[in-house]
KELUMVEX-860356 format. One line per field, with one value per residue: x, y, z of N, C-alpha, C, CB in turn; residue number from 1; residue in one letter. Coordinates in steps of 0.05 Angstrom, whole numbers, plus 5000, padded with zeros to 4 digits. Each point is the difference from the previous one (the first is absolute). Glycine has a CB too. Layout:
N
n.X = X;...
n.Y = Y;...
n.Z = Z;...
ca.X = X;...
ca.Y = Y;...
ca.Z = Z;...
c.X = X;...
c.Y = Y;...
c.Z = Z;...
cb.X = X;...
cb.Y = Y;...
cb.Z = Z;...
nr = NUM;...
rest = A;...
***
This chain:
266
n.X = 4879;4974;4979;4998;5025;4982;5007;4984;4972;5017;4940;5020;4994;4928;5008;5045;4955;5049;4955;5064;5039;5018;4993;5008;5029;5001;4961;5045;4948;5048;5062;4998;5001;4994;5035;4990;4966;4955;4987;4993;5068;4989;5052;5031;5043;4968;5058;4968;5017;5032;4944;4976;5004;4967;4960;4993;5015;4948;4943;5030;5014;4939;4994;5020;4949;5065;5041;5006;5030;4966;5012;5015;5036;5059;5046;4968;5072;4961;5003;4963;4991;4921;5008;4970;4986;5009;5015;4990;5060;5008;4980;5051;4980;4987;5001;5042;4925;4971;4975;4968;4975;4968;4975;5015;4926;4997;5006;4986;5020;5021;5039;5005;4979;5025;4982;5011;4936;4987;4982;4942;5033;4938;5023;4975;5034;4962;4983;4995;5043;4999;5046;4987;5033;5019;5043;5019;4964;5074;4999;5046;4963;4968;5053;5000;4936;4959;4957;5050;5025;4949;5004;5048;4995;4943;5028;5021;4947;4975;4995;4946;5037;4947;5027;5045;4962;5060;4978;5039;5001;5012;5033;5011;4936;5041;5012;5052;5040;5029;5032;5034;4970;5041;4934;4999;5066;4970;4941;5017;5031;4948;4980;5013;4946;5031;4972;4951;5016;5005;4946;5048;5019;4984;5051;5004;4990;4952;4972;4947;5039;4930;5020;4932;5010;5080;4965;4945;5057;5040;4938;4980;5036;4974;4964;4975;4939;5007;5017;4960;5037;4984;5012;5056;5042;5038;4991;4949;4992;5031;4940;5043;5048;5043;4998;5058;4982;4987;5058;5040;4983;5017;5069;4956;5045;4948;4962;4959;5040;4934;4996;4979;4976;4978;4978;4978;4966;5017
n.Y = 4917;4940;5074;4959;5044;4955;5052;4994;5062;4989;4993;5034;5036;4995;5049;5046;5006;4985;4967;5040;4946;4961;4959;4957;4974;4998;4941;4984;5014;4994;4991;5000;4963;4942;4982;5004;5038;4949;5067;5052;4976;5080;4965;5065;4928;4936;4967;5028;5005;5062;4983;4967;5060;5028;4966;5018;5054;4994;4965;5044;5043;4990;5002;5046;5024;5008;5021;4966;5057;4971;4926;5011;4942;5050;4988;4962;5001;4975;5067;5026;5013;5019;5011;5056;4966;5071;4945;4955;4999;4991;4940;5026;5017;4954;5038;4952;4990;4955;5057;5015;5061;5014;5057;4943;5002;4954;4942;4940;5009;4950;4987;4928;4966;4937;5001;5062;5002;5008;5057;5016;5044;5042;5051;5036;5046;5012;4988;4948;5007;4943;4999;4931;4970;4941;4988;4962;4977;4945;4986;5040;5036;4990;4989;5059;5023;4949;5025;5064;5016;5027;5056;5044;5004;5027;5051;5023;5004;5027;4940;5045;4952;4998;4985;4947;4935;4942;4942;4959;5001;4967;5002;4954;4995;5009;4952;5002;5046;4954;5040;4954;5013;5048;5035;5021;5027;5043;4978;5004;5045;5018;4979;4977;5010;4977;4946;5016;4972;4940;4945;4974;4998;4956;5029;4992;5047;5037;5036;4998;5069;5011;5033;5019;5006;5047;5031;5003;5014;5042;5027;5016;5032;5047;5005;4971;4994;4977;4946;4946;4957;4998;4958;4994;4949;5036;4931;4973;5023;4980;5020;5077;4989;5024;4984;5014;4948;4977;5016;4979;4950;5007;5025;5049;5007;5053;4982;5027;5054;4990;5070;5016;5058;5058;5006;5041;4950;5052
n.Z = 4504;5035;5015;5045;5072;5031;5032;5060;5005;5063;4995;5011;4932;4994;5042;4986;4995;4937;4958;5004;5035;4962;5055;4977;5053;4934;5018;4963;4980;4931;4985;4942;5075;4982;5036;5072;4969;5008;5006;4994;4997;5025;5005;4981;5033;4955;4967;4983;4935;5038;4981;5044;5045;4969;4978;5071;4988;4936;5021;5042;4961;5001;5072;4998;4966;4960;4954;5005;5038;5060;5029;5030;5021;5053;4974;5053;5033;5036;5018;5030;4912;4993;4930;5013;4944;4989;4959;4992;5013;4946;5013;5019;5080;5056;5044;5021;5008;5016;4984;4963;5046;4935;5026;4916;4997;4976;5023;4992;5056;4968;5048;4956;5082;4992;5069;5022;5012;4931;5041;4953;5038;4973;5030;4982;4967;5051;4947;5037;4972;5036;5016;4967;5048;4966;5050;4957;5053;4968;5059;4982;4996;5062;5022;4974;5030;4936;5044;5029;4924;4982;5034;4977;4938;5020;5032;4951;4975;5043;5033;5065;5034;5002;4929;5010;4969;4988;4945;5010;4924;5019;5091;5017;5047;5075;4971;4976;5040;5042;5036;5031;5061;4965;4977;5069;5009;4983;5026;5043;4986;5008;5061;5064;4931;4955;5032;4995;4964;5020;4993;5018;4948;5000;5028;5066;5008;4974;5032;4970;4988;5006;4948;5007;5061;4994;4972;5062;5053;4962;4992;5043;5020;4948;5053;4956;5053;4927;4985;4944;5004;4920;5046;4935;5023;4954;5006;4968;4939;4958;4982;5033;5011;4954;5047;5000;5024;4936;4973;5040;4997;4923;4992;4955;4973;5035;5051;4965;5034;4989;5000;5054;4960;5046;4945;5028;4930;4977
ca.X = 5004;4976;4986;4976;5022;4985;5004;4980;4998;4995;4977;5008;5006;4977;4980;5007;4979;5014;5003;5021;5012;5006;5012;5000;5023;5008;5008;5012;4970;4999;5036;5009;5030;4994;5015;4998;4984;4974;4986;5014;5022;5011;5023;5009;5026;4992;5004;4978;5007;4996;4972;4983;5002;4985;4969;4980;4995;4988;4972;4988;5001;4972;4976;5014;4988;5018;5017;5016;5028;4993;5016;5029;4997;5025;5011;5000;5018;4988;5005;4979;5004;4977;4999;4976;5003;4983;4998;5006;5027;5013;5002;5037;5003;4992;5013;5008;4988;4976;4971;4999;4977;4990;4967;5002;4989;5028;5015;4996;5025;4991;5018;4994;5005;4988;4996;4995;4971;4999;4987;4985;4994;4981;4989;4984;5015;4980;4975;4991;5013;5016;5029;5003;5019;5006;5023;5013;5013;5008;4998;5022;4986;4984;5014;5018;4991;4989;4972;4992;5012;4972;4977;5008;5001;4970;4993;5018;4978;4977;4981;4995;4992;4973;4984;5012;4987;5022;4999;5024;4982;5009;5024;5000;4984;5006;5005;5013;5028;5016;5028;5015;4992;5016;4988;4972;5015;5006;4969;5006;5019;4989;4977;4999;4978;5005;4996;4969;5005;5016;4988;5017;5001;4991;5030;5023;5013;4987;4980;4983;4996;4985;5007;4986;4979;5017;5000;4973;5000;5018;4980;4993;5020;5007;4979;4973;4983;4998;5020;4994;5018;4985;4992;5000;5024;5015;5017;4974;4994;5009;4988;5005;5024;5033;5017;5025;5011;4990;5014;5015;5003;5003;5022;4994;5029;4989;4973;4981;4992;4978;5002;4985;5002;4977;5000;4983;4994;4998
ca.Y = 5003;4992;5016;4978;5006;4996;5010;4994;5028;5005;5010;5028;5019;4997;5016;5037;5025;5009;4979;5004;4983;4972;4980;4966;4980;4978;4970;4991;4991;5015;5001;4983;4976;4975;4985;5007;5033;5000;5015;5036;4997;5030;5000;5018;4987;4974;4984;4994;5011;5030;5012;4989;5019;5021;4998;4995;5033;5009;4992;5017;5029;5003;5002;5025;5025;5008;4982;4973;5023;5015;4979;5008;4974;4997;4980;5002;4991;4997;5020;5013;5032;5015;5014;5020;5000;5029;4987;4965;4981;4984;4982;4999;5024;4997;5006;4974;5002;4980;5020;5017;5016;5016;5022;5012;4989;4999;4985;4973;4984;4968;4998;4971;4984;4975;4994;5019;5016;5021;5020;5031;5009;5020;5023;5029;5025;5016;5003;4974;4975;4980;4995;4971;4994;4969;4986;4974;4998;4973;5004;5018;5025;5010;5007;5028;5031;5009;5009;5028;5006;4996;5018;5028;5012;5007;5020;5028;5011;5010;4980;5000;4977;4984;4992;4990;4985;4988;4982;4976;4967;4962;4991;4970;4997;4987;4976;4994;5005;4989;5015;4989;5013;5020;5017;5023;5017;5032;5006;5005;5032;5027;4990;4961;4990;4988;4977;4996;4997;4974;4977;4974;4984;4967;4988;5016;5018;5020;5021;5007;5031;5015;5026;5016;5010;5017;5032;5013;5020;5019;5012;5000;5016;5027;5007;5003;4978;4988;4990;4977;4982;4981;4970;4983;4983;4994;4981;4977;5007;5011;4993;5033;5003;4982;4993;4998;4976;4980;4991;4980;4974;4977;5005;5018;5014;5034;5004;5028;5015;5006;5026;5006;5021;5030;5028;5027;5011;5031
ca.Z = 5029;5009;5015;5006;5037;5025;5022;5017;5014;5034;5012;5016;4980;4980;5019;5000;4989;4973;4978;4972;5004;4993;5009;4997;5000;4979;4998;4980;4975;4970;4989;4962;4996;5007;5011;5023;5004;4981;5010;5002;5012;4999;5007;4975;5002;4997;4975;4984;4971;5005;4989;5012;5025;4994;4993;5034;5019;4995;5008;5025;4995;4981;5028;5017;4995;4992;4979;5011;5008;5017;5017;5011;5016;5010;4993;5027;5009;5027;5018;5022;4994;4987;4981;4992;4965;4990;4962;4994;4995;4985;5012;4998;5009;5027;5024;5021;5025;5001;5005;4981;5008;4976;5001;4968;4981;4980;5003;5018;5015;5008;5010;4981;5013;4992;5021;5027;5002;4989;5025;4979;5024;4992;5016;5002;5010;5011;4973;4983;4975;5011;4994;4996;5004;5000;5011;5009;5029;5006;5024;4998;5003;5025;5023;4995;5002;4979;4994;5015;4979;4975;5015;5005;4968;4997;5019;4989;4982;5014;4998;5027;5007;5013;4980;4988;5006;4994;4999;5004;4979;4993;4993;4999;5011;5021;4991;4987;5001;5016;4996;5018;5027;5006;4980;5011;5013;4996;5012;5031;5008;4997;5015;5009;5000;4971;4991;4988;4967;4992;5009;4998;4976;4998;5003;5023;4989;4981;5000;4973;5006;4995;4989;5000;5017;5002;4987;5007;5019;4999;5000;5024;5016;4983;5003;4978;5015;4988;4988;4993;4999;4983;5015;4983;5002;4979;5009;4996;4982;4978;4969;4993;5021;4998;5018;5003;5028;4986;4975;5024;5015;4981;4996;4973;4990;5010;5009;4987;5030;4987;5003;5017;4993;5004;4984;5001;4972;4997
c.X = 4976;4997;4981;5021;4983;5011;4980;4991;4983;4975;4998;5011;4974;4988;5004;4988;5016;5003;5023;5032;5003;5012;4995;5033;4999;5005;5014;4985;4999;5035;4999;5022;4995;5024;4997;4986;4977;4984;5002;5025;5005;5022;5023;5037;5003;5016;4993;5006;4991;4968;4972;4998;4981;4975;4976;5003;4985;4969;5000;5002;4975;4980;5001;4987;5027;5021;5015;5030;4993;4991;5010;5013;5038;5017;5006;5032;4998;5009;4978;4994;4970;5006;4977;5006;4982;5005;5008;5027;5001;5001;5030;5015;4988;5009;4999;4978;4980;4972;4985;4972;4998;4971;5006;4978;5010;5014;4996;5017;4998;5023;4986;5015;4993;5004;5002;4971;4998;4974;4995;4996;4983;4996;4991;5013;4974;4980;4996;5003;5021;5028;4995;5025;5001;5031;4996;5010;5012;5004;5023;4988;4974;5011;5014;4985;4987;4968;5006;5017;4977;4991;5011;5007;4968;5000;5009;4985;4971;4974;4990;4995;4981;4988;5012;4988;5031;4993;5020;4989;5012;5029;5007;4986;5023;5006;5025;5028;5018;5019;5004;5002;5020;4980;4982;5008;4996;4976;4999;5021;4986;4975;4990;4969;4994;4998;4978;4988;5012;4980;5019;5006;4998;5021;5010;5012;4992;4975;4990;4992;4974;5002;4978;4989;5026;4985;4963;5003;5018;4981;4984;5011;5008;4977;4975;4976;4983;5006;4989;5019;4980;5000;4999;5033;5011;5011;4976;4984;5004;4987;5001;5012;5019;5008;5024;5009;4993;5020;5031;5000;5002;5021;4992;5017;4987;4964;4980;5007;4976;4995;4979;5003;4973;5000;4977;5001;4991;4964
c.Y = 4990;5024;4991;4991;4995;5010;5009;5033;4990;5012;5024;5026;5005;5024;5028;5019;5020;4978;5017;4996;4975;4982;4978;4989;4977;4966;4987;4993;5018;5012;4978;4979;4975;4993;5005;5024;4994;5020;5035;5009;5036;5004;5016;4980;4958;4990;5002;5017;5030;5009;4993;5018;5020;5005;4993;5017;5012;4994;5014;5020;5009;4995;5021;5027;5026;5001;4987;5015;5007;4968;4992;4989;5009;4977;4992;4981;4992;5018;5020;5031;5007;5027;5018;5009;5027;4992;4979;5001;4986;4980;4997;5026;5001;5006;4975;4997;4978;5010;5018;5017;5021;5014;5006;4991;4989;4972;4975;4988;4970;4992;4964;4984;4961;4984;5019;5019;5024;5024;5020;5014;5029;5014;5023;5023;5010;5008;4984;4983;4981;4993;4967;4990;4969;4992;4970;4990;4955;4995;5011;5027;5010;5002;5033;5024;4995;5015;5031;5023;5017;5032;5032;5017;5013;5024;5024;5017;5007;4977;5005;4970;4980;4995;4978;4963;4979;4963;4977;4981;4981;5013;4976;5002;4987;4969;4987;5021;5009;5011;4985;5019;5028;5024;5018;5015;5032;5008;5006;5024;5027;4993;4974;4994;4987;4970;4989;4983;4974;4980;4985;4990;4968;4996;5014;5013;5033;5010;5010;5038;5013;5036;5017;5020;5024;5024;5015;5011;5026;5024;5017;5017;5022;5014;5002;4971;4975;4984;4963;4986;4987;4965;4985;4986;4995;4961;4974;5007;5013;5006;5037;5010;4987;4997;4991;4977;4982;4995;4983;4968;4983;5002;5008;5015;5025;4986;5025;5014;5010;5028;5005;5034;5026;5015;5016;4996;5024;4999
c.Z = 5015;5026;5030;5035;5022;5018;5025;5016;5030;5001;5012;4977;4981;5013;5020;4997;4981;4983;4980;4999;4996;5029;5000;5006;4985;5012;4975;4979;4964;4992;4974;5011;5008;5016;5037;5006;4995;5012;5002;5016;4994;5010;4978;5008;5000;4971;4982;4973;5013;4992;5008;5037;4995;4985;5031;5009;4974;5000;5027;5005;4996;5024;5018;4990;4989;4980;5007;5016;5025;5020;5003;5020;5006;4987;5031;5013;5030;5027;5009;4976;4974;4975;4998;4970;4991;4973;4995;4988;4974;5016;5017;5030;5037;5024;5022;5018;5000;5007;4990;5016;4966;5004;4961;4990;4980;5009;5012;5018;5003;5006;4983;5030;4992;5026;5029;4991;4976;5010;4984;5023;4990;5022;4991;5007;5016;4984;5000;4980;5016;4996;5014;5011;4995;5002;4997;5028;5009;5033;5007;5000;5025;5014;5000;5003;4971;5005;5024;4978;4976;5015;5003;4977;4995;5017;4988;4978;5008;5015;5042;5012;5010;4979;4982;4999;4979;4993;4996;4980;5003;5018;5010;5031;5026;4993;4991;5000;5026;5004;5027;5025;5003;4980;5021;5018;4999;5008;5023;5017;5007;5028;5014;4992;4979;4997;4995;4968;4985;5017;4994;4985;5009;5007;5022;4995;4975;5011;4980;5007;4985;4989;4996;5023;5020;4985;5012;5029;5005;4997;5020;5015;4985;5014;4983;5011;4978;4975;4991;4989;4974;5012;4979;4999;4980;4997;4991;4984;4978;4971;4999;5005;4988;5020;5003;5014;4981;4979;5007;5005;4970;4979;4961;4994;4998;5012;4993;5031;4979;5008;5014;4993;5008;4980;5005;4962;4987;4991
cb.X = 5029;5004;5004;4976;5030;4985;5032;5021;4996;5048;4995;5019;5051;4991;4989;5026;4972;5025;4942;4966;4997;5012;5008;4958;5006;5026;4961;5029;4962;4938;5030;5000;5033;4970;5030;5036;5031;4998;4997;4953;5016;4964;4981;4959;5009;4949;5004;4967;4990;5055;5026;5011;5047;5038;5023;5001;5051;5041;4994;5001;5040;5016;5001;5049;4955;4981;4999;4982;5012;4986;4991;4989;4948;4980;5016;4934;5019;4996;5040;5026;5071;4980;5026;4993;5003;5007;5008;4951;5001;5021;4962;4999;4996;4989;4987;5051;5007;5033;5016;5025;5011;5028;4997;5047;4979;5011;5018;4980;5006;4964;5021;5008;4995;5008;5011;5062;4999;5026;5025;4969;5046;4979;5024;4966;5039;5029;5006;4985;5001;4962;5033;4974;5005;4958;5007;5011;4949;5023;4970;5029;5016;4971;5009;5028;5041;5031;4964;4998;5036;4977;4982;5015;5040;4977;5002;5045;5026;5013;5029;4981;5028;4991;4981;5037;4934;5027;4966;5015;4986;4977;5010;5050;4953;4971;4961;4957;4984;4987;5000;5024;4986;5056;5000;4965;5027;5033;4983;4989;5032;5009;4994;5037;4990;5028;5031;5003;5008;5057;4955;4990;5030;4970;5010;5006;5023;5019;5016;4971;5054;4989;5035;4998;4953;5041;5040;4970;4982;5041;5004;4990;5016;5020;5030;5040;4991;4986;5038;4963;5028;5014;4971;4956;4988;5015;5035;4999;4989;5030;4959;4978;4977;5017;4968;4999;4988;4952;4976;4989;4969;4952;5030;4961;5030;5033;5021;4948;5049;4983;5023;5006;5033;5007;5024;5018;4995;5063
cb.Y = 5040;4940;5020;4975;5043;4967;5006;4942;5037;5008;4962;4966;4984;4945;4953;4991;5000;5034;4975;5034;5027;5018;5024;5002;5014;5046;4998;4990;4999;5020;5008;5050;5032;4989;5000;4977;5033;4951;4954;5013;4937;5014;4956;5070;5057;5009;4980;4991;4955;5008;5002;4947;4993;5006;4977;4963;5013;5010;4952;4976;4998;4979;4955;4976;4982;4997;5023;4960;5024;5058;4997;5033;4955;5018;5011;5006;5023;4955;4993;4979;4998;4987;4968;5021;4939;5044;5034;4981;4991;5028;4985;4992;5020;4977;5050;5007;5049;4968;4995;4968;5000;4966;5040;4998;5022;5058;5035;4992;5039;4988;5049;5012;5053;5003;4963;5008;4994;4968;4991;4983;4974;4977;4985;4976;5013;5013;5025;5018;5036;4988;5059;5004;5041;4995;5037;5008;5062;4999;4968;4968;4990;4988;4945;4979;5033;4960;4938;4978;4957;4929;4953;4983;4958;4952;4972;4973;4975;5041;4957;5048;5020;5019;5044;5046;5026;5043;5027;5003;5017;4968;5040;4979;4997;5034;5012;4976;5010;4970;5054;4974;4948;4969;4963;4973;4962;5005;4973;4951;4982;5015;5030;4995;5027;5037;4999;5049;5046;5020;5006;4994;5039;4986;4990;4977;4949;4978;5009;4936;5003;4958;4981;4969;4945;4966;4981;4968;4961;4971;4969;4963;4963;4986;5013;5023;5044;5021;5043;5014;4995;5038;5012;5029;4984;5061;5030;4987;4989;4980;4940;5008;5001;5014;4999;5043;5013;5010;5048;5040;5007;4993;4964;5002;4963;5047;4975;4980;5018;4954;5010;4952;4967;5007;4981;5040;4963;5016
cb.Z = 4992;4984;4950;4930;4988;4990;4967;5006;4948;5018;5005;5047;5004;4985;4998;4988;5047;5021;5002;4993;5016;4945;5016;4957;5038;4974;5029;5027;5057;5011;5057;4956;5011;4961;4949;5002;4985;4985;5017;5000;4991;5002;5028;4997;5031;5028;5017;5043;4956;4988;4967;4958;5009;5007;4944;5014;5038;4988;4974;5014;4983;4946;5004;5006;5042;5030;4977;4951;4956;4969;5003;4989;4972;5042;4948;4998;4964;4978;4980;5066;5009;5051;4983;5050;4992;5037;4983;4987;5048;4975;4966;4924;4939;4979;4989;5002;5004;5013;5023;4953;5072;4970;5070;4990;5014;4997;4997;4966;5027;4971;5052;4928;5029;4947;4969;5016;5058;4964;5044;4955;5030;4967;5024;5012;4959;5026;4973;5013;4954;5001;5005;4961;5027;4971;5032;4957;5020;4952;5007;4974;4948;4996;5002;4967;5033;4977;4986;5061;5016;4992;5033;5041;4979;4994;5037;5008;4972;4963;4942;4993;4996;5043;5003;5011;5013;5035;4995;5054;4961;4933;4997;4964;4958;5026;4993;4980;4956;4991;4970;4963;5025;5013;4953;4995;4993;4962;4977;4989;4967;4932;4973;5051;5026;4992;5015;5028;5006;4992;4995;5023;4974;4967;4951;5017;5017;4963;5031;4992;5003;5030;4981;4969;5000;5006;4940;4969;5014;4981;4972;4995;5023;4948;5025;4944;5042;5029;5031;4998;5056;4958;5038;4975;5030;5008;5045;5039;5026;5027;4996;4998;5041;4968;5005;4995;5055;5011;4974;5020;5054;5008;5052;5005;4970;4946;5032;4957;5042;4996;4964;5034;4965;5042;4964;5058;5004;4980
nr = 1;2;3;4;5;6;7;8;9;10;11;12;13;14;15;16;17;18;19;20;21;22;23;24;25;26;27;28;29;30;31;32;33;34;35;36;37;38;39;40;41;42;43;44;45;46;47;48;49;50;51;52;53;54;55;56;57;58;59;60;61;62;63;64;65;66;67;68;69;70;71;72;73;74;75;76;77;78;79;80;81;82;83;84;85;86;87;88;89;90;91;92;93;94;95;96;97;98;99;100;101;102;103;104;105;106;107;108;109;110;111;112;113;114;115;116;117;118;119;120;121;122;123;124;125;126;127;128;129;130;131;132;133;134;135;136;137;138;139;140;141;142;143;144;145;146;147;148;149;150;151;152;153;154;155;156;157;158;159;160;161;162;163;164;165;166;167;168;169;170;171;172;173;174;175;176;177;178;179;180;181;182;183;184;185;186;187;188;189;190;191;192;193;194;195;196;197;198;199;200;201;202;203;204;205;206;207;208;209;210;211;212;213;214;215;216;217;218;219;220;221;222;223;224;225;226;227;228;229;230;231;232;233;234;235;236;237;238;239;240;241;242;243;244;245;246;247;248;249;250;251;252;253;254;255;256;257;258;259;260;261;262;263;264;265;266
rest = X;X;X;X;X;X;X;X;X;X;X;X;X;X;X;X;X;X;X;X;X;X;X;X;X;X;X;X;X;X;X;X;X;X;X;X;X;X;X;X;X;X;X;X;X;X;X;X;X;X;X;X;X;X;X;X;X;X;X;X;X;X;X;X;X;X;X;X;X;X;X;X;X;X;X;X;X;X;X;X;X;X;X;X;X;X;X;X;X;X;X;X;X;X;X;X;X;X;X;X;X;X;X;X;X;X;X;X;X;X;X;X;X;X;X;X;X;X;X;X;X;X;X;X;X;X;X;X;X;X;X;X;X;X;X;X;X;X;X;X;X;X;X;X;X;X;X;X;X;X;X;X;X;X;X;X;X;X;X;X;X;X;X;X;X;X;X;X;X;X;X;X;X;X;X;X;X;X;X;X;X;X;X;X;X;X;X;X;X;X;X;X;X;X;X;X;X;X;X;X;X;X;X;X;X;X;X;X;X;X;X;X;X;X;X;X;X;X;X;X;X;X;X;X;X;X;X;X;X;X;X;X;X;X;X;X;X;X;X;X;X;X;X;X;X;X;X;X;X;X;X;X;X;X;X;X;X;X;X;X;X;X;X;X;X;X
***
């Protein structure tokens, strides 16, 4: 097994003043798998050789600090809906959602993207033990509530909100993801200020959407103040980044996702 992984971390969670909190956002650097997957592909609903799957969650089970049974990844559907995990699953057994919260030790949450945002999110009971949270926030899932979905699950578990803090990792970058003008309808529906978020494309008629700096202001308007954007572009950097659009334009028959994952290690 190559161990030999790579992942990035926020600043803002380093500087919580609780190291006994994990978090990374896996890149594709070390894994067993090849071809379109080459790399740490964790994609459990991907092409890829099943075992070559589970030999790469289990390297980021061993960073995580956790057993491997105990990392724990939706089945996501791009929706608003949230899970509070108190015990682990089965791969087969996965719950429909895109959100996962947890005060369990012990337990790793991770959600696997390849190009939508992927969102960690960390807070504080009144004692100070923490409660974790991670969403899949595509643009389906942000328009819908995933990340206030996330924050208010946390709340329930006690998590306080002036302590709540939140980071947005790798996803596909303004630049490179192009959509068709009718798309920014529902944005503007909710909010006439949503077009902020959109720029002109190359092509008539299209528009470049800014998905990170969306979800950093849904954030914002939750009210959590502290909040970092990594500012890494799945799409344009494929030597660490899969990416679904890229695989797409070049009419690749799949694609890796890569993992983004919180734990409290016992």
């Amino acid at each position: 097994m190559n161990l030999n992984v790579e992942y990035l971390t926020a600043e803002n969670f380093i500087n919580s003043g609780n190291d006994s909190v994990f978090h990374g956002f896996f890149t594709r650097k070390g894994g067993v798998s090849d071809g379109v997957y080459k790399g740490l592909n964790c994609g459990l609903g991907s092409g890829d050789i099943e075992d070559n799957v589970i030999q790469n969650r289990h390297a980021v089970a061993a960073k995580a600090g956790v057993h491997y049974d105990k990392l724990l990844s939706p089945y996501q559907v791009h929706s608003a809906d949230v899970v509070t995990v108190k015990t682990s699953w089965s791969a087969d057994k996965r719950p429909h959602a895109d959100a996962l919260v947890s005060e369990t030790h012990g337990i790793a949450l991770s959600i696997v993207t390849a190009d939508c945002a992927p969102v960690l999110f960390l807070g504080y009971k009144k004692d100070n033990m923490p409660v974790i949270g991670a969403a899949h926030a595509g643009w389906k899932g942000a328009l819908t509530g995933v990340i206030e979905s996330t924050l208010g699950a946390m709340q329930e578990l006690g998590a306080q909100e002036e302590g709540l803090c939140a980071c947005i990792g790798p996803c596909i970058g303004q630049r490179y993801y192009e959509v068709h003008n009718d798309f920014i309808k529902p944005f503007t529906d909710e909010n006439d200020t949503m077009d902020r978020f959109f720029k002109a494309g190359q092509r008539t008629g299209h528009s470049n959407f800014d998905l990170s700096g969306y979800c950093a202001w849904r954030l914002a308007r939750y009210g959590v103040k502290n909040v970092s954007l990594l500012d890494q572009d799945t799409y344009a950097d494929e030597e660490r980044f899969y990416s679904f659009r890229r695989a797409t334009h070049r009419n690749e028959k799949d694609y890796g996702r890569q993992i983004s994952v919180i734990s409290v290690p016992v």
